[in-house]
C-alpha positions as CSV (number, residue, x, y, z in Angstrom):
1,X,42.0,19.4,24.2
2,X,42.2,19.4,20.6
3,X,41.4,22.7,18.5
4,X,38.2,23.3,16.8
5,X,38.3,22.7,13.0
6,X,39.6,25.4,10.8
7,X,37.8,25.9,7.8
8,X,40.3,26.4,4.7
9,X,40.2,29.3,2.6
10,X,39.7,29.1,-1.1
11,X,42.7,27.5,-3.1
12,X,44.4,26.4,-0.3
13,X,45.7,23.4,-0.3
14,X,45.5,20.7,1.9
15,X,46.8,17.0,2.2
16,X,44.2,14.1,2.1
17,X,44.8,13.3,5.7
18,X,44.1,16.4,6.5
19,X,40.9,16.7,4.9
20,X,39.7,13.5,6.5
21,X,41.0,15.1,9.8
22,X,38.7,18.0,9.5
23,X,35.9,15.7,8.7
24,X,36.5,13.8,11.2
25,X,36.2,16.6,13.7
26,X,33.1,18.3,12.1
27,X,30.9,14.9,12.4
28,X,31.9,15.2,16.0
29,X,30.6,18.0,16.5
30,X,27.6,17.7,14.7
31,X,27.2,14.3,16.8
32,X,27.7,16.2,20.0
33,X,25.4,19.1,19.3
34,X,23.0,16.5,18.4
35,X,23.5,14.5,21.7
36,X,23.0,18.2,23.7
37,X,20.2,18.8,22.1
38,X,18.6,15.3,22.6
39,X,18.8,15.7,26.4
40,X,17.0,19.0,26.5
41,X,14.1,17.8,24.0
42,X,13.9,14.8,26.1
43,X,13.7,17.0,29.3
44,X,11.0,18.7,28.1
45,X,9.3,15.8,25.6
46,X,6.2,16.0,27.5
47,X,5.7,19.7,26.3
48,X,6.7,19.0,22.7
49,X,4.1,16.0,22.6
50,X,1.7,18.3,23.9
51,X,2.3,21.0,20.8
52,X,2.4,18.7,19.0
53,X,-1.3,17.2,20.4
54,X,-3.3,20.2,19.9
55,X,-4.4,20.0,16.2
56,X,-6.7,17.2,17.3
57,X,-9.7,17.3,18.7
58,X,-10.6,17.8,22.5
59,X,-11.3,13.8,22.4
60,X,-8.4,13.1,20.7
61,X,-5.9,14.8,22.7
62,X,-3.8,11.9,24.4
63,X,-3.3,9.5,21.4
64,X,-3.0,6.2,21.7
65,X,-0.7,3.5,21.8
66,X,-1.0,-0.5,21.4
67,X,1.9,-2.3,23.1
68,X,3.9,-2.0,26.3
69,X,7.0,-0.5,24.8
70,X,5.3,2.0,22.5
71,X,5.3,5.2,24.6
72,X,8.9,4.9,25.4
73,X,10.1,4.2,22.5
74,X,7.5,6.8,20.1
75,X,8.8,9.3,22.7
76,X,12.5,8.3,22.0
77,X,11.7,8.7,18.6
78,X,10.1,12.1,19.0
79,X,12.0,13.5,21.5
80,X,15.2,12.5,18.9
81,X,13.6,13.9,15.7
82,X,12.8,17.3,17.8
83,X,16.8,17.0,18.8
84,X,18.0,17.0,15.3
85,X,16.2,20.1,14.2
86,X,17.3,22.5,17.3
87,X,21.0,21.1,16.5
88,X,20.3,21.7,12.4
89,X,22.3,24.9,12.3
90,X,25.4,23.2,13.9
91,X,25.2,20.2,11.7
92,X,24.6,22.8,8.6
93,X,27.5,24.9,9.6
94,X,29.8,22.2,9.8
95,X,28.7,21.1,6.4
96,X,28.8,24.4,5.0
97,X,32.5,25.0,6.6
98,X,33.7,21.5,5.0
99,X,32.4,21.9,1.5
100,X,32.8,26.4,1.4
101,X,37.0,26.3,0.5
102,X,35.8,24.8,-2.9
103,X,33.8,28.2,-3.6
104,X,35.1,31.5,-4.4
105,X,35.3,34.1,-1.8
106,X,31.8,35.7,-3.5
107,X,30.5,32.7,-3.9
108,X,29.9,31.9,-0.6
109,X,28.2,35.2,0.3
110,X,25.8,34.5,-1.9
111,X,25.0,30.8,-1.1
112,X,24.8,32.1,2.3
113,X,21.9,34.4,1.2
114,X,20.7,31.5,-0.3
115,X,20.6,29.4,2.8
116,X,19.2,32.5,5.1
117,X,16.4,32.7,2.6
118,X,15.8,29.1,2.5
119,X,15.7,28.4,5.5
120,X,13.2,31.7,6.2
121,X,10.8,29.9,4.2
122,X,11.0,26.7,5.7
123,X,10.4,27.9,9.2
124,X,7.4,29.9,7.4
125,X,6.1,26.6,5.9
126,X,6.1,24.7,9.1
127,X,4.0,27.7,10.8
128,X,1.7,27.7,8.0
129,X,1.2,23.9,7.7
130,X,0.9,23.8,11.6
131,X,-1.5,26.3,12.2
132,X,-3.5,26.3,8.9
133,X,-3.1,23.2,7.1
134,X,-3.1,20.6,10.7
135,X,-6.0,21.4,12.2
136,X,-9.0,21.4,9.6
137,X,-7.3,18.4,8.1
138,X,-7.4,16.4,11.7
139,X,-10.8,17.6,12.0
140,X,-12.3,16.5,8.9
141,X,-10.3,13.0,9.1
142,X,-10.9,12.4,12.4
143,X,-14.5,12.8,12.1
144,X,-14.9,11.2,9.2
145,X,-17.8,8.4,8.7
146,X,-17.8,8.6,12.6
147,X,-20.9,6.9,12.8
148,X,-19.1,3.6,11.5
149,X,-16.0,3.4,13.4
150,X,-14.9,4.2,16.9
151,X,-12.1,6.4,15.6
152,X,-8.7,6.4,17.9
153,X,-5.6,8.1,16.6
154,X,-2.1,5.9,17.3
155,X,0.3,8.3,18.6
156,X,3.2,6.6,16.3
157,X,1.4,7.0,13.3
158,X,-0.3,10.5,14.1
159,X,3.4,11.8,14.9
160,X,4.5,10.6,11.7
161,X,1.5,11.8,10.0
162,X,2.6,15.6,11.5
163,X,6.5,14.9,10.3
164,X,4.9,14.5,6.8
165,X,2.6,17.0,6.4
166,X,4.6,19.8,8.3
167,X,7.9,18.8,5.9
168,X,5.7,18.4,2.9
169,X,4.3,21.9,3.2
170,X,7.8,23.4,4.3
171,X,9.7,21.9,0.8
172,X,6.2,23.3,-0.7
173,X,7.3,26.8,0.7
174,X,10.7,26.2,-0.9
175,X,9.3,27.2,-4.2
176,X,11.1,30.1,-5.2
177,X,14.5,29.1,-4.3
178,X,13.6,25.8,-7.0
179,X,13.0,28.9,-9.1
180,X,15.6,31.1,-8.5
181,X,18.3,28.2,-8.9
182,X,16.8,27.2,-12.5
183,X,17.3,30.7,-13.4
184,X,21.2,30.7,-12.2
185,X,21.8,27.5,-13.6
186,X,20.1,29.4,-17.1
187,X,17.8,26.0,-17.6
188,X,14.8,28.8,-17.0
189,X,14.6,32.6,-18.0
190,X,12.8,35.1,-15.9
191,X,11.3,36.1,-19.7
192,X,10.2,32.3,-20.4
193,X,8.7,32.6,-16.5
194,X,6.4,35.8,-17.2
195,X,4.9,34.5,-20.5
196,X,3.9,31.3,-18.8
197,X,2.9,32.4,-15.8
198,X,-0.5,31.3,-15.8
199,X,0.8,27.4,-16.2
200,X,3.0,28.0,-13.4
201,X,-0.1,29.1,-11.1
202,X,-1.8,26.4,-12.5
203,X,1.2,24.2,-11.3
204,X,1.2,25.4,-7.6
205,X,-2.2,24.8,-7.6
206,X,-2.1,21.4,-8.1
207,X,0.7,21.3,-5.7
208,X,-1.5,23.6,-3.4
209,X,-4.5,20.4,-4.1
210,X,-2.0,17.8,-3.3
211,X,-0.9,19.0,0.4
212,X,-3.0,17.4,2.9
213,X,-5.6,19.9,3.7
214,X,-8.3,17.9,2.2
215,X,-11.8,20.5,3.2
216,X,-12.1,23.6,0.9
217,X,-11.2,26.3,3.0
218,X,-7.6,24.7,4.1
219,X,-7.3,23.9,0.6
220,X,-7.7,27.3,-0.3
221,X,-6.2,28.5,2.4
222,X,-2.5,26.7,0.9
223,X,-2.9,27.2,-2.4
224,X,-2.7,31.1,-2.0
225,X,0.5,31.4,-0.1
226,X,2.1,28.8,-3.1
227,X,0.3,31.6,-6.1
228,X,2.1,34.5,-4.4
229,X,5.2,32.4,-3.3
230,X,5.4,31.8,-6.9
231,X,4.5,35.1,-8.7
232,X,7.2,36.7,-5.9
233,X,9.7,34.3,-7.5
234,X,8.9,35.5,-10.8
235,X,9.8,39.0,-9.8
236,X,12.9,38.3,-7.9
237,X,14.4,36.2,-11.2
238,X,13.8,39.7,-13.3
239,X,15.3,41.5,-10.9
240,X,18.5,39.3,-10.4
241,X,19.3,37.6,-13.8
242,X,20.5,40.7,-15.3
243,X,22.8,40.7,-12.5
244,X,23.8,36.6,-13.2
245,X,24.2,37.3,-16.5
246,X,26.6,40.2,-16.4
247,X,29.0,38.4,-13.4
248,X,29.2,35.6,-15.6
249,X,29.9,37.7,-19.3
250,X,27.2,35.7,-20.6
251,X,24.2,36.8,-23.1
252,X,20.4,36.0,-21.9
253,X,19.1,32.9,-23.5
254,X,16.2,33.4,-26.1
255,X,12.4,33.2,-25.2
């Protein structure tokens, strides 16, 4: 049985056949743990469609589908989707473990910060769109001019609908690491950041707008988390430029 992939350290070097080697092995793995994972979510697809379900409404619960072949495959689809997220850590490790020899030994430590916090976020996004931002937003569509249409939700396109909305609101979340990495990259200041911040609230607000929660209150409701998401990003870039700037040698850039 051949041995797991060992991840290079920095500077050493390697042939190219051994780099495609160890590429070669990490897709495999990140296949398999895919594959794993796709027979427990299908195992238990029936309770995922059923989270998934409950933002609509109590007549709405079982969506519906139009042709013979449409609940196997939308639960294929589902159950697949669902798969790749519970094996994302495995398929990000092996990415990570390809690509970290080219990064100094500090380096890495702090892009994996980076990734813990990002991924914090993310998950915090998905909560936040799921239970916030879902269910007024199903409600007020799905009652919308009821007393024109007889109003049936298809489950392929309601599914995708949730895919959208729930990774629309989790990239929205990722607003402070956007922040944070135009500060590193010194194409922002945290100085340039405090004396606009009012355009920059006036930015996630929009952003905030956009999102799908189209009634008031879940409108609100996402634009607050994206004002503090954003002022906390703010404060984080004070604190840490000076930091940036004196592992690089480097002199702030003007206001």
């Amino acid at each position: 049985m051949a041995r797991l992939p060992r991840r290079l350290r920095h500077g050493e070097e390697a042939t190219l056949v051994e780099h495609l080697g160890e590429l070669r092995a990490r897709l495999i793995i990140a296949l398999a743990a895919i594959a794993v994972a796709f027979v427990v979510t299908y195992t238990f697809h029936g309770h995922i469609l059923h989270w998934l379900n409950r933002p609509l409404p109590d007549r709405l619960k079982k969506p519906t589908t139009f042709s013979p072949i449409e609940p196997f495959t939308t639960s294929i689809w589902v159950s697949l989707w669902a798969a790749f997220l519970l094996a994302l850590p495995v398929v990000l490790w092996q990415v990570w473990s390809f690509l970290a020899p080219a990064f100094e030994e500090h380096r890495q430590r702090s892009i994996a910060l980076v990734v813990g916090f990002a991924t914090a976020l993310g998950l915090g996004g998905i909560a936040f769109g799921y239970w916030v931002v879902l269910p007024p937003a199903m409600h007020f569509l799905t009652n919308y001019d009821s007393a024109h249409y007889n109003i049936l939700v298809r489950a392929r396109d309601y599914y995708r609908f949730v895919s959208f909305v729930l990774l629309g609101v989790a990239l929205a979340f990722e607003v402070p690491v956007f922040v944070l990495a135009l500060v590193r990259l010194r194409i922002l200041t945290a100085a340039k950041l405090r004396s606009t911040w009012r355009m920059g609230v006036f930015a996630m607000t929009v952003v905030g707008v956009l999102l799908p929660g189209v009634d008031p209150v879940s409108t609100i409701l996402s634009v607050i988390p994206l004002v503090v998401l954003y002022l906390l990003s703010i404060g984080l870039a004070t604190f840490l430029e000076p930091r940036w700037r004196s592992d690089t040698g480097t002199e702030p850039l003007p206001e």
